[in-house]
Backbone as a ProteinNet text record, in pm:
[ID]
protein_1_A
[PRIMARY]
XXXXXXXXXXXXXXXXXXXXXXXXXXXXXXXXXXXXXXXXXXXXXXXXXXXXXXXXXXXXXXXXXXXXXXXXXXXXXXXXXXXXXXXXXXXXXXXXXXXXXXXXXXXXXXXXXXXXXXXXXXXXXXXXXXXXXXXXXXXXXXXXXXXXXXXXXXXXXXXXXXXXXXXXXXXXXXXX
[TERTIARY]
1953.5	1931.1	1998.9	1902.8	1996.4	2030.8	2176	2208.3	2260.8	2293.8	2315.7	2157.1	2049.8	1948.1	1880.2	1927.3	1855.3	1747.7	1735.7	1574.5	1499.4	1328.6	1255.4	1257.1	1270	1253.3	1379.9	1477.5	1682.7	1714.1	1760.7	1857.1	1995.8	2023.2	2134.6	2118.8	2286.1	2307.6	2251.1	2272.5	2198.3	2286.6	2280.1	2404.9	2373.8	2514.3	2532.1	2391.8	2357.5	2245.6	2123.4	2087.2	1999.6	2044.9	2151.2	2196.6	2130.6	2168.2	2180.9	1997.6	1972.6	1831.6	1740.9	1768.6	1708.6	1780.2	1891.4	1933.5	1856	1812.8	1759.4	1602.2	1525.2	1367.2	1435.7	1498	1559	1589	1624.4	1646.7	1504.5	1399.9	1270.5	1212.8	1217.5	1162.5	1195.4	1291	1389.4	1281.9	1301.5	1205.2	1060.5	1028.5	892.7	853.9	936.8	908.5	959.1	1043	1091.8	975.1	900.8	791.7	692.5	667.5	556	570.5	701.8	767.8	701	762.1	739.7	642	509.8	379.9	300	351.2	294.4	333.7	422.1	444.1	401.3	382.1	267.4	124.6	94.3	-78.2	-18.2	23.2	32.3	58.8	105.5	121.2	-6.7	-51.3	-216	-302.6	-309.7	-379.6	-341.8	-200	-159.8	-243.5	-223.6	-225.2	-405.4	-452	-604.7	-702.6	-646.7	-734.9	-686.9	-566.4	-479.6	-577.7	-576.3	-678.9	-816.4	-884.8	-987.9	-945.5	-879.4	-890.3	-829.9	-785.4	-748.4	-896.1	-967.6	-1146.4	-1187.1	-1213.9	-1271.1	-1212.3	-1084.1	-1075.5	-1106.4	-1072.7	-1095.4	-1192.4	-1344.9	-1450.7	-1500.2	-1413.5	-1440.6	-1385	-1296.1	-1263.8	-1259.6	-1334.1	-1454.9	-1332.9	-1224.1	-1154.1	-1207.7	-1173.8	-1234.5	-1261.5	-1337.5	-1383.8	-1283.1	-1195.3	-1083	-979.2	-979.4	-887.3	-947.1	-1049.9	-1159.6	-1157.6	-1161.1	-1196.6	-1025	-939.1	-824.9	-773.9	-800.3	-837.5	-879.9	-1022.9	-1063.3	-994.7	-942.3	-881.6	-775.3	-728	-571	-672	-719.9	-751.2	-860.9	-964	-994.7	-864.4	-754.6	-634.4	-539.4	-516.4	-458.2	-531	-672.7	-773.5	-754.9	-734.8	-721.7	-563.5	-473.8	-352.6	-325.4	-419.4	-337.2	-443.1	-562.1	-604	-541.2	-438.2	-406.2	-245.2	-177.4	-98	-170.3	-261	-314.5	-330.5	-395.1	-412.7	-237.6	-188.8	-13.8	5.1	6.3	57	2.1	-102.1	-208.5	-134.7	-153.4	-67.9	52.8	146.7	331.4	254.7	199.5	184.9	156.2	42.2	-27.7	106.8	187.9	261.6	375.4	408.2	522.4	435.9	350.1	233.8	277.8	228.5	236.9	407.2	461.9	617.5	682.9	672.8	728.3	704.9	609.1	546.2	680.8	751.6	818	947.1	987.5	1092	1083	1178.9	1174.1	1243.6	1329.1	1430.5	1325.7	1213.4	1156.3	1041.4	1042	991	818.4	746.4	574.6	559.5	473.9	428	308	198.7	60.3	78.6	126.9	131.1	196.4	281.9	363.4	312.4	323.2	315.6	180.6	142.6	58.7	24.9	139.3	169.1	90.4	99.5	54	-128.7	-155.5	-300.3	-398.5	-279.9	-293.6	-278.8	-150.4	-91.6	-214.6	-291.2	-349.8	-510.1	-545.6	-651.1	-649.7	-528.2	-500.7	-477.9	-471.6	-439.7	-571.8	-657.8	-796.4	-885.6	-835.3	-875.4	-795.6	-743.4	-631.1	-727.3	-743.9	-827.5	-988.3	-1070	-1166.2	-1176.5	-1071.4	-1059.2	-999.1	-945.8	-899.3	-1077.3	-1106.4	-1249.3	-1337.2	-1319.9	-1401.9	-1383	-1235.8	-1203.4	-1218.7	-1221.8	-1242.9	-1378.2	-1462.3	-1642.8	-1669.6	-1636.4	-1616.6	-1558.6	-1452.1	-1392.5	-1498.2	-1575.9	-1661.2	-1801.3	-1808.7	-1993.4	-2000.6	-1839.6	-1853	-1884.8	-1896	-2028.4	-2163.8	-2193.5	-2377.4	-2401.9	-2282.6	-2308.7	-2215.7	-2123	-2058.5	-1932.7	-1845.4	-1723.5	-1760.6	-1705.1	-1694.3	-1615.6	-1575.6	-1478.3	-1355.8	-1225.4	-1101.9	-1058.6	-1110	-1019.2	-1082.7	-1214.3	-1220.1	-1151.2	-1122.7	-1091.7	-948.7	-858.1	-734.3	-722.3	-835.9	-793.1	-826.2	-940.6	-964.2	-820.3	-731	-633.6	-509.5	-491.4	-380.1	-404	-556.8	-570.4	-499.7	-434.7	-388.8	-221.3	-196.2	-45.8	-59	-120.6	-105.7	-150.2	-279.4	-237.9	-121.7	-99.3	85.1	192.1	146	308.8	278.9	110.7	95.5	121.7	129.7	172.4	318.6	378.8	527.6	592.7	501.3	524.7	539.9	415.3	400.9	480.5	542.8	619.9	769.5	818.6	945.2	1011.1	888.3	878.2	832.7	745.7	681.9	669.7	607.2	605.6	480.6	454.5	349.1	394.6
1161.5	1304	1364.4	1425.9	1470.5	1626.5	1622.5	1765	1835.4	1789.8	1881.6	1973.7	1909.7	1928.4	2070.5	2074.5	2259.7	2166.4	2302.1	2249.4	2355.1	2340.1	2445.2	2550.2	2641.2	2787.1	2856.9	2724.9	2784.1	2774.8	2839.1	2822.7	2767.4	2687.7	2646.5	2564.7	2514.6	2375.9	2428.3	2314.2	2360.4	2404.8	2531.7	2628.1	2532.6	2528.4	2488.9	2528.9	2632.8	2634.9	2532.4	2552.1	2471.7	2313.8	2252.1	2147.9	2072.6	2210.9	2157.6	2166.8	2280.9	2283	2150	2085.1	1970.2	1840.3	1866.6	1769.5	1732.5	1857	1860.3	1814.5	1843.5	1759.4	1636.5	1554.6	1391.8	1341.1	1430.4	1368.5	1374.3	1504.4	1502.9	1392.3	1375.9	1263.2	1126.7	1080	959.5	954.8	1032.5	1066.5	1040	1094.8	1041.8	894.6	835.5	734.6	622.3	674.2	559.4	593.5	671.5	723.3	596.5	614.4	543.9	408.3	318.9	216.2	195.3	236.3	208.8	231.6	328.7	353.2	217.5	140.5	36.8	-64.7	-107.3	-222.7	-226.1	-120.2	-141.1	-123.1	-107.8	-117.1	-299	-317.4	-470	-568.4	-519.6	-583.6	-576.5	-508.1	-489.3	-578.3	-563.1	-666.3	-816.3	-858.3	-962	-1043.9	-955.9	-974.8	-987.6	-872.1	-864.7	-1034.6	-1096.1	-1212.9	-1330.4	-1332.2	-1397.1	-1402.3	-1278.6	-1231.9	-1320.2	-1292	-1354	-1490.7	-1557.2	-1703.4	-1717.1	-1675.7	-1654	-1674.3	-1577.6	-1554.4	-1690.3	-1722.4	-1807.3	-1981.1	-1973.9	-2074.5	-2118.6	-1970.9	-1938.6	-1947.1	-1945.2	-1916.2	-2115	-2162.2	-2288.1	-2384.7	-2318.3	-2399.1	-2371.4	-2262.5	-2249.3	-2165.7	-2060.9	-1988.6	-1882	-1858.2	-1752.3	-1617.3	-1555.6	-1400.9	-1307.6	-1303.9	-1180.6	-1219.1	-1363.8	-1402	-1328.4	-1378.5	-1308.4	-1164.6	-1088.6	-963.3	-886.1	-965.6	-847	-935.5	-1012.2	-1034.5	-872.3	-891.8	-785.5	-663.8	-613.4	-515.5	-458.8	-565.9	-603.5	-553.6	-624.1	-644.4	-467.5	-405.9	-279.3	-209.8	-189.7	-165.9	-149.1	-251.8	-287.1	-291.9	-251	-213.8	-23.9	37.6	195.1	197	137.6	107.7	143.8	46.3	-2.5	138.4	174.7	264.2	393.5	434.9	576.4	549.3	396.7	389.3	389.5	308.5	336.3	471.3	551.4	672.8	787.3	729.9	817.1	750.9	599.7	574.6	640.2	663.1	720.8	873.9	937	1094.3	1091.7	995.2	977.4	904.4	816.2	748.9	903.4	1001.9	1079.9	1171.3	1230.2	1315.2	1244.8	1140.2	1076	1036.6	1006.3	1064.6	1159.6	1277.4	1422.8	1466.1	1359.8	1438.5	1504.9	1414	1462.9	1564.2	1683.5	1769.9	1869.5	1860.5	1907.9	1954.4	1877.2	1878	1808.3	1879.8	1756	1632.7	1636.5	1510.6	1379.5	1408	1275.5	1234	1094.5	1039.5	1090.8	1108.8	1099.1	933.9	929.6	813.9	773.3	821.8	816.4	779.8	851.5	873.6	717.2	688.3	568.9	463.2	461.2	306.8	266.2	182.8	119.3	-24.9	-71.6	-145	-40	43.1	129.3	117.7	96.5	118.3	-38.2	-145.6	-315.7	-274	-249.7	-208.2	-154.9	-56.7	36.4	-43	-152.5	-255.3	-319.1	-408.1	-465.7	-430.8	-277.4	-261.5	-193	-183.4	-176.2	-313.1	-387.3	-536.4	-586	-498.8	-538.3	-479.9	-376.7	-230.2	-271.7	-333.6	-423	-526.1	-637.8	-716.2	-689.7	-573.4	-510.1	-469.8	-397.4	-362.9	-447.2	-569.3	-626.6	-715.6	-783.8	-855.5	-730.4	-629.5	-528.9	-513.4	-529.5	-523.8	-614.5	-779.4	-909.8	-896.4	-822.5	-823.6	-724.5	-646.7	-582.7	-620.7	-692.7	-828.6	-905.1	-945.5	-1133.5	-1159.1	-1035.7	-1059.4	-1119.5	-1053.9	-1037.3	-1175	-1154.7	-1271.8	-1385.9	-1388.1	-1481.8	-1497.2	-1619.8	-1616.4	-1744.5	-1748.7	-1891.7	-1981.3	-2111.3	-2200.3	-2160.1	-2195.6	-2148.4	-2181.7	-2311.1	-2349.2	-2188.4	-2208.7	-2109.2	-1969.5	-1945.9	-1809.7	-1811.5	-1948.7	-1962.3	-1951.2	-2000.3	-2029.9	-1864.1	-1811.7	-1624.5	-1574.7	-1571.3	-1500	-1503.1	-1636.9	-1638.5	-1552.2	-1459.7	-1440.5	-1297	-1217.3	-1106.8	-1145.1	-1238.2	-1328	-1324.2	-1376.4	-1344	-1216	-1150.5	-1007.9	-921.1	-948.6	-866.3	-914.3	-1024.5	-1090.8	-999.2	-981.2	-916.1	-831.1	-734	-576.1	-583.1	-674	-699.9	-701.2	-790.8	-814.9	-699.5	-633.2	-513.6	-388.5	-405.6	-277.6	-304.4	-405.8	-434.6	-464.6	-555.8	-594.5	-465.5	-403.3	-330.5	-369.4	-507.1	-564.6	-487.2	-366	-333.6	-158.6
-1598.9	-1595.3	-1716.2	-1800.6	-1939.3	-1932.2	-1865.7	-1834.3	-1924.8	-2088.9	-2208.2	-2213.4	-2207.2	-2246.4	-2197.6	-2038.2	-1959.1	-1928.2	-1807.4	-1755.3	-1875.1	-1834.7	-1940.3	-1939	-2039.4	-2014.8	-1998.6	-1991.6	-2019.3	-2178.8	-2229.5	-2293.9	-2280.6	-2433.1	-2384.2	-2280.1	-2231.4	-2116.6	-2025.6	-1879.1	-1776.6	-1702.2	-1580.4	-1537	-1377.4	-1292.6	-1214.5	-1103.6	-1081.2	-997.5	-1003.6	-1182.7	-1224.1	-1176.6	-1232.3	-1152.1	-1034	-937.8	-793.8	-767.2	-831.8	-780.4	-878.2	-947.4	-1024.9	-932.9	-869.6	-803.6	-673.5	-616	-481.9	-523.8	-644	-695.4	-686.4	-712.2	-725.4	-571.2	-499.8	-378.2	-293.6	-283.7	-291.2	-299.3	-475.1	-479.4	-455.7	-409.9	-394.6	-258	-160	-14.3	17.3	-100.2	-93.3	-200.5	-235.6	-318.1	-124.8	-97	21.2	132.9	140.5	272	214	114.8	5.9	22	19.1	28.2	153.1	269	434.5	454.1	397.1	465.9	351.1	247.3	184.3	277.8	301.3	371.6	536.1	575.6	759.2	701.1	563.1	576.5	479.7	452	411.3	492.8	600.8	723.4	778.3	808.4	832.1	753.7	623.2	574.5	586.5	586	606.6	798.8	850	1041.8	1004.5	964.8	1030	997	889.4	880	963.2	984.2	1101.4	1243.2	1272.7	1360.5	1388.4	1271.3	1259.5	1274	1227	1257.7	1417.5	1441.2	1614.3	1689	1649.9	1719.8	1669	1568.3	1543.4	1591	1638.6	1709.5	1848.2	1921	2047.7	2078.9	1964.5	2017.3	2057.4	1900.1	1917	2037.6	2044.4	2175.8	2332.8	2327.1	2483.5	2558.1	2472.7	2573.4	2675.4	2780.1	2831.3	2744.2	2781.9	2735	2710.1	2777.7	2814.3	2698.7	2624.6	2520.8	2424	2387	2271.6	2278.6	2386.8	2375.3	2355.7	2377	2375.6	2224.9	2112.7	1983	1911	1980.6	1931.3	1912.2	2015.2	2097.3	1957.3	1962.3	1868.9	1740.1	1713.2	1548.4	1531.1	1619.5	1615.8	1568.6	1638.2	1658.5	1546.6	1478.5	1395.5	1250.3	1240.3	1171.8	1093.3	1225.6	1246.6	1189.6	1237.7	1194.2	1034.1	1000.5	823.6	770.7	831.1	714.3	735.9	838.8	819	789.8	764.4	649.5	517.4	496.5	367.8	286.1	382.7	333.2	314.5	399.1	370.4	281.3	220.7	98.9	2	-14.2	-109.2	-160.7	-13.9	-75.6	-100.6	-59.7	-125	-279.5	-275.9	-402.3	-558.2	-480.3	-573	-604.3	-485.4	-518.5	-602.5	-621.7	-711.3	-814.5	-828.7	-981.5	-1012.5	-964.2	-1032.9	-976.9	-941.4	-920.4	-1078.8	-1190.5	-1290.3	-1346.7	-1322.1	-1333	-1253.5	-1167.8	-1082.1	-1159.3	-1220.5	-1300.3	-1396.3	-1514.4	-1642.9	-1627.8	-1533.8	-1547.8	-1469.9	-1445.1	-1361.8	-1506.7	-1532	-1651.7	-1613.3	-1711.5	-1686.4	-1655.8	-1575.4	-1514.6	-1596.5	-1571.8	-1654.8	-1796.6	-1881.9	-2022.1	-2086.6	-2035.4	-2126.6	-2036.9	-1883.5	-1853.1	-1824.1	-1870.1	-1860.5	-1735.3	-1718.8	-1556.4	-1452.7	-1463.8	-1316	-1350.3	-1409.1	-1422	-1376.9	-1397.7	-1394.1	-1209	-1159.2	-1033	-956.3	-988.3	-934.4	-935.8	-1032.6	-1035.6	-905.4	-862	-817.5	-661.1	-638.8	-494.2	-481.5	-543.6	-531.8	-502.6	-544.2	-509.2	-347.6	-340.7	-180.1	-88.2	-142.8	-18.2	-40.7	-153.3	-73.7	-4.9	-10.5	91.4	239	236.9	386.3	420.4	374	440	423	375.2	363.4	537.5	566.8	650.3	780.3	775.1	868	932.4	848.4	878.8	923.4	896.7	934.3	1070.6	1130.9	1240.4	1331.3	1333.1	1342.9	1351.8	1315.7	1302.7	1356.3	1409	1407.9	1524.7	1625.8	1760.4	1701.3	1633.8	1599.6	1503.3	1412.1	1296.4	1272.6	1423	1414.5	1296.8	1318.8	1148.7	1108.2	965.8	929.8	998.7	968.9	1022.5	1009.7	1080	1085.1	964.9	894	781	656.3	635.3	569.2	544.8	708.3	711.6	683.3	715.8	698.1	503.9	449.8	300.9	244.7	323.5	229.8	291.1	347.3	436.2	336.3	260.3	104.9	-22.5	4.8	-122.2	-140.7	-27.1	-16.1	-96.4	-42.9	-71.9	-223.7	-291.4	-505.7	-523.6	-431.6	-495.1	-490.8	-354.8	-352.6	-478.5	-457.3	-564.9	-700.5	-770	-861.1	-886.6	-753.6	-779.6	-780.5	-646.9	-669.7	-812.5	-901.7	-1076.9	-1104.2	-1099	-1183.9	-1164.3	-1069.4	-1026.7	-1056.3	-1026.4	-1066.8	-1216.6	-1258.3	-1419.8	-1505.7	-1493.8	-1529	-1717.3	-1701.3	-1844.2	-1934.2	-1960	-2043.7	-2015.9
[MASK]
++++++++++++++++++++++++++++++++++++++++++++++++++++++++++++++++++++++++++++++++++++++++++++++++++++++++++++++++++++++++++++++++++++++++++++++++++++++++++++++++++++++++++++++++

């Protein structure tokens, strides 16, 4: 925080009010960067569980469990479907407002303008959120059109596992 500097539109240093009131945008935003944190990790949990799921059905079906196993599968995975997209969508608005947070005050860096990681980041959890809806519609069909084999569904279910680690990269490293 460069407090020789003033916020905009001061002259001269920055006066104790200014301070506190640039202090209180930092704690703001500290708040909604941690909402953002916790509403990312229950829709990643969501994506992680929902293909789990699916291979659950698809064993159960193979091995002649009763109905009431299969249907409370479902139950879960509808469930846990509705789950991750109205975390998804709270991450989305903590994510946008710590975008445009630096706009709030000068002391928070521009995001957009210099880094370039967030744009790789933002590829990549677009590639997360079609395979959530993708394994979601699949959980949703697989009455009518049936699933693949468990092994299959066990091997599409890792591919969420390197996209995370990618964004994990990109957010911590923030190499670009």
């Amino acid at each position: 925080m460069a407090v020789a500097a003033g916020l905009p539109g001061q002259r001269g240093g920055l006066t104790m009010a200014g301070f506190f009131q640039c202090g209180r945008m930092l704690m703001w935003y500290f708040w909604i960067k941690a909402l953002h944190v916790l509403f990312v990790m229950g829709w990643v949990a969501a994506v992680f569980y929902l293909p789990r799921i699916l291979v659950n059905l698809a064993e159960v079906k193979a091995a002649g469990e009763p109905a009431a196993v299969s249907a409370r599968l479902e139950l879960m995975g509808r469930r846990l479907y509705r789950f991750g997209h109205i975390m998804f969508g709270l991450s989305v608005i903590c994510g946008l407002l710590l975008w445009q947070g630096w706009r709030m005050t000068a002391s928070l860096p521009p995001v957009v303008g210099q880094a370039h990681w967030i744009h790789a980041k933002l590829g990549l959890v677009a590639v997360l959120f079609v395979y959530y809806i993708f394994t979601g519609r699949r959980l949703k069909k697989h009455a009518s059109k049936g699933l693949p084999s468990a092994l299959q569904l066990r091997l599409a279910n890792e591919l969420p596992v390197f996209l995370v680690l990618g964004v994990l990269y990109l957010v911590m490293a923030r190499p670009f």
